[in-house]
C-alpha positions as CSV (number, residue, x, y, z in Angstrom):
1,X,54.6,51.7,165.6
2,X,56.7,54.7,164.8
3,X,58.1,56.7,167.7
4,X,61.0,58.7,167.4
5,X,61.6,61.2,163.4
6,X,63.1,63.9,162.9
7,X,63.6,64.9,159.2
8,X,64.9,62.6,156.7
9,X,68.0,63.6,154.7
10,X,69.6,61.6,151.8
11,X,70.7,64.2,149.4
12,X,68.3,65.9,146.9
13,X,65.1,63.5,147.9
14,X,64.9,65.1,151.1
15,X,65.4,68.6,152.3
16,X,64.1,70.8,155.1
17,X,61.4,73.8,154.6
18,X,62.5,77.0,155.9
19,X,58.9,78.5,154.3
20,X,56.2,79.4,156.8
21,X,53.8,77.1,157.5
22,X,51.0,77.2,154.8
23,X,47.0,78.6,156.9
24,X,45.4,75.5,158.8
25,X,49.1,74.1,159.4
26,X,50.1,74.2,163.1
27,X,53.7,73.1,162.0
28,X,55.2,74.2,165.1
29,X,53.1,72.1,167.3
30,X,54.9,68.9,165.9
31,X,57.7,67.6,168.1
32,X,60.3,66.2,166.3
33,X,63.1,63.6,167.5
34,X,65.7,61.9,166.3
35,X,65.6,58.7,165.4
36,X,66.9,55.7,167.2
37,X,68.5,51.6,165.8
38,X,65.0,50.9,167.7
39,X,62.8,52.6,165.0
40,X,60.8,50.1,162.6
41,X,61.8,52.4,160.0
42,X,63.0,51.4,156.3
43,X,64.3,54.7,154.8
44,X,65.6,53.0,151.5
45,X,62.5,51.4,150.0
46,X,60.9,55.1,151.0
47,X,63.1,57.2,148.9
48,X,63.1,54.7,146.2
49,X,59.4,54.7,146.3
50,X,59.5,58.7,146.1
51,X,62.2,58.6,143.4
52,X,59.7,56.3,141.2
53,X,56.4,58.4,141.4
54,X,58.7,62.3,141.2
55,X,58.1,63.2,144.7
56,X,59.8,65.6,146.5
57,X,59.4,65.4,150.2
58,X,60.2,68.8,152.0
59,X,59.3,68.0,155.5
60,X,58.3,65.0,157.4
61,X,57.9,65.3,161.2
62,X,56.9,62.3,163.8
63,X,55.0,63.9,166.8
64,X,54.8,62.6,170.4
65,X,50.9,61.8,169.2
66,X,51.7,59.2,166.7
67,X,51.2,61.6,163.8
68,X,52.7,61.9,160.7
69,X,53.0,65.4,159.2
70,X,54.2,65.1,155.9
71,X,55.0,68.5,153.2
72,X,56.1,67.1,150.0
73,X,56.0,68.5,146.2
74,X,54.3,66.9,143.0
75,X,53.9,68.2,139.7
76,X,54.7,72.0,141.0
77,X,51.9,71.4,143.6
78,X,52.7,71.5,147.3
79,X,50.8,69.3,149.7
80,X,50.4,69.1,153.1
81,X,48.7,66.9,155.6
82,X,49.1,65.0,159.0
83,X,48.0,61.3,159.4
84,X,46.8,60.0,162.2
85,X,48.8,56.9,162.7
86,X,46.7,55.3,166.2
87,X,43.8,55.3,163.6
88,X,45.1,54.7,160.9
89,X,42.1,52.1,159.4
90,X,39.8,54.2,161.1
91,X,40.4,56.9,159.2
92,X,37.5,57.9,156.0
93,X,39.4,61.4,154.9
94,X,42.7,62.9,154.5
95,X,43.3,66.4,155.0
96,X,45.3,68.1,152.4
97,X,46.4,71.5,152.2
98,X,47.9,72.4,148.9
99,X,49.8,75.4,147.6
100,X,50.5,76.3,144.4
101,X,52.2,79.5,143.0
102,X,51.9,80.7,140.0
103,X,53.6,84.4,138.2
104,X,51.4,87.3,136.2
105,X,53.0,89.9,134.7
106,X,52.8,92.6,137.3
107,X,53.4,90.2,140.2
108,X,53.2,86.1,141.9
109,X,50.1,84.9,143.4
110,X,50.1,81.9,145.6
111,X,47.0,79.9,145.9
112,X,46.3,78.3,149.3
113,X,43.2,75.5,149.2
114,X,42.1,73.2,151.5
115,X,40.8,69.8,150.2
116,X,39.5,66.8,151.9
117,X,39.8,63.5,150.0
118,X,37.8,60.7,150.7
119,X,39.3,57.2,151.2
120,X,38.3,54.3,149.1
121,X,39.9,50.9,148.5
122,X,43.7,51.3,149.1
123,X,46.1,49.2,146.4
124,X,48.9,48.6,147.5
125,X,49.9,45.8,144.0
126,X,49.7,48.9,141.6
127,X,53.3,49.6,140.1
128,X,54.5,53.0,141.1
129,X,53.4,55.7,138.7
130,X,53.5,59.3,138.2
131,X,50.4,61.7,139.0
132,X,50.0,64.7,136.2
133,X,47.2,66.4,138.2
134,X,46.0,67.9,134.9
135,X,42.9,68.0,136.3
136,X,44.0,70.0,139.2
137,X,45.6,72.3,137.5
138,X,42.9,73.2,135.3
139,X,41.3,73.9,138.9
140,X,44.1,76.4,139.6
141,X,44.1,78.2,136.2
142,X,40.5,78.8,136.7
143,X,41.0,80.3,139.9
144,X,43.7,82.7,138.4
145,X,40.9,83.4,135.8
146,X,38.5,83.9,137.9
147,X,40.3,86.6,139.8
148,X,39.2,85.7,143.0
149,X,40.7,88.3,145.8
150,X,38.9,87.1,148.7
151,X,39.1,84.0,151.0
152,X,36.1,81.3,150.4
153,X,34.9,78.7,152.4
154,X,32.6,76.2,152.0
155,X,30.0,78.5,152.1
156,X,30.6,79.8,148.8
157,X,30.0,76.3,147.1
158,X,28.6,78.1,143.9
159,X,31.8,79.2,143.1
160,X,33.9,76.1,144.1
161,X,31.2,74.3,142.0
162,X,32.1,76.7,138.5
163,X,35.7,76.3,139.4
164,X,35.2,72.2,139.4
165,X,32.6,72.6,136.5
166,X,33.4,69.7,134.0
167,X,36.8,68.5,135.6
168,X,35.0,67.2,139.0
169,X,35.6,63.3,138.3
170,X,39.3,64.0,136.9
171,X,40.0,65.9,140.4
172,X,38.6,62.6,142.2
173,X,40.7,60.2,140.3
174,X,43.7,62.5,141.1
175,X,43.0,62.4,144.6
176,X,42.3,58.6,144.8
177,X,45.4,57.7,143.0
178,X,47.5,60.2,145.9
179,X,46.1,58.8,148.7
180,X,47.1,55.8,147.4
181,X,50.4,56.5,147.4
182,X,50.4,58.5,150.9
183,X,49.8,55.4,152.3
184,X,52.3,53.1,150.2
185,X,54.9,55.6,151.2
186,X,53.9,54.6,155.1
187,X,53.7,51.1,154.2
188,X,57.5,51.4,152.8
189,X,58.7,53.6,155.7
190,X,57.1,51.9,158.8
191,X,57.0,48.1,159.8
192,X,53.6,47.8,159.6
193,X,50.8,44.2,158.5
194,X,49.7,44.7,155.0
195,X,46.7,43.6,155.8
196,X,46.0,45.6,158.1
197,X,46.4,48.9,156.5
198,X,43.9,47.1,153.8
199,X,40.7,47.0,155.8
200,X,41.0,50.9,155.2
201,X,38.9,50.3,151.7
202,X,35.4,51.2,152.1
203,X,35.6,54.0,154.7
204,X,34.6,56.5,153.2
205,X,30.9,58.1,152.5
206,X,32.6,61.2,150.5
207,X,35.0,62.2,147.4
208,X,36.4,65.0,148.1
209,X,35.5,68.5,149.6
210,X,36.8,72.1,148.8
211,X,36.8,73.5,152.2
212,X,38.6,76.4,151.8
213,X,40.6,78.7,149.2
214,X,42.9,81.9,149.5
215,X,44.6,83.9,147.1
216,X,47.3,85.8,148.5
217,X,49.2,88.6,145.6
218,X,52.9,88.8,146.8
């Protein structure tokens, strides 16, 4: 498959993160290399892809694991995850870890939450289009709201489930259509059947959980 990325550069679409690495994120145990005339790789139809649905791709690392760890911004959000490439239509979830600042009037506040997204049927005919995440960020105004000063886990559902009060299906749909698009951006970047990538649909048994939430005051 894909063996051997560093990080892409092609002007403004790509660009290296010098921020830490958000909590759950390991990004220092990705080993990055550069990449060879061997690579199945088609950069072009990627940043064109990325340039159609307003995505701006921080960080993308290749690991000696066939992973895929990917840090990328959409609609002021920031999203991270790693995808397991050997599995690839194995897989029922993706991991995402998401940041997204936001300013008061005495000081910034960064939100760091932990989602897991279910994976249903993968289209890969759908016209590129661009995500709003209105329903997410509904999700993160509440939070800021809520003044919430304490890390949660999934243990504290009863708050997760006032925070997602009303806007739960909207959330879905968001996720659903990003995953989507995760995996159209592999399809354009990597030489890979189709088909195969297809006979992800149906995997998954879940939506999407809230497994964790910070709010750090900076």
């Amino acid at each position: 498959m894909l063996n051997k990325i560093d990080n892409i550069s092609a002007g403004s679409e790509f660009s290296k993160s010098t921020r830490p690495a958000s909590p759950g994120i390991n990004a220092a145990s990705v080993n990055s290399r550069r990449a060879d005339v061997h690579d199945s790789v088609n950069i072009s139809p990627a940043l064109l892809f990325l340039n159609q649905v307003n995505w701006r791709l921080k960080e993308f690392k290749h690991s000696g694991n066939e992973k895929l760890y990917m840090d990328f911004i959409v609609s002021n959000i920031e999203f991270f995850t790693t995808i397991d490439l050997v599995n690839l239509t194995k897989l029922e979830s993706l991991n995402y870890n998401l940041l997204k600042e936001e300013n008061t009037i005495s000081s910034g506040v960064k939100i760091y939450t932990n989602i897991s997204s279910g994976l249903k049927e993968i289209r890969y005919d759908m016209e590129p289009y661009l995500i709003n995440f209105s329903a997410l960020n509904v999700f993160f105004r509440r939070i800021m709201e809520m003044k919430i000063y304490r890390e949660m886990t999934r243990s504290d559902s009863y708050i997760f489930n006032d925070l997602l009060n009303g806007i739960t299906n909207g959330i879905q749909n968001e996720f659903e259509q990003l995953n989507n698009q995760v995996f159209a951006f592999i399809y354009k970047l990597i030489n890979i059947k189709k088909d195969t990538v297809l006979n992800i649909s149906g995997n998954s048994k879940e939506s999407f959980t809230i497994n964790s939430l910070k709010v750090i005051h900076v």
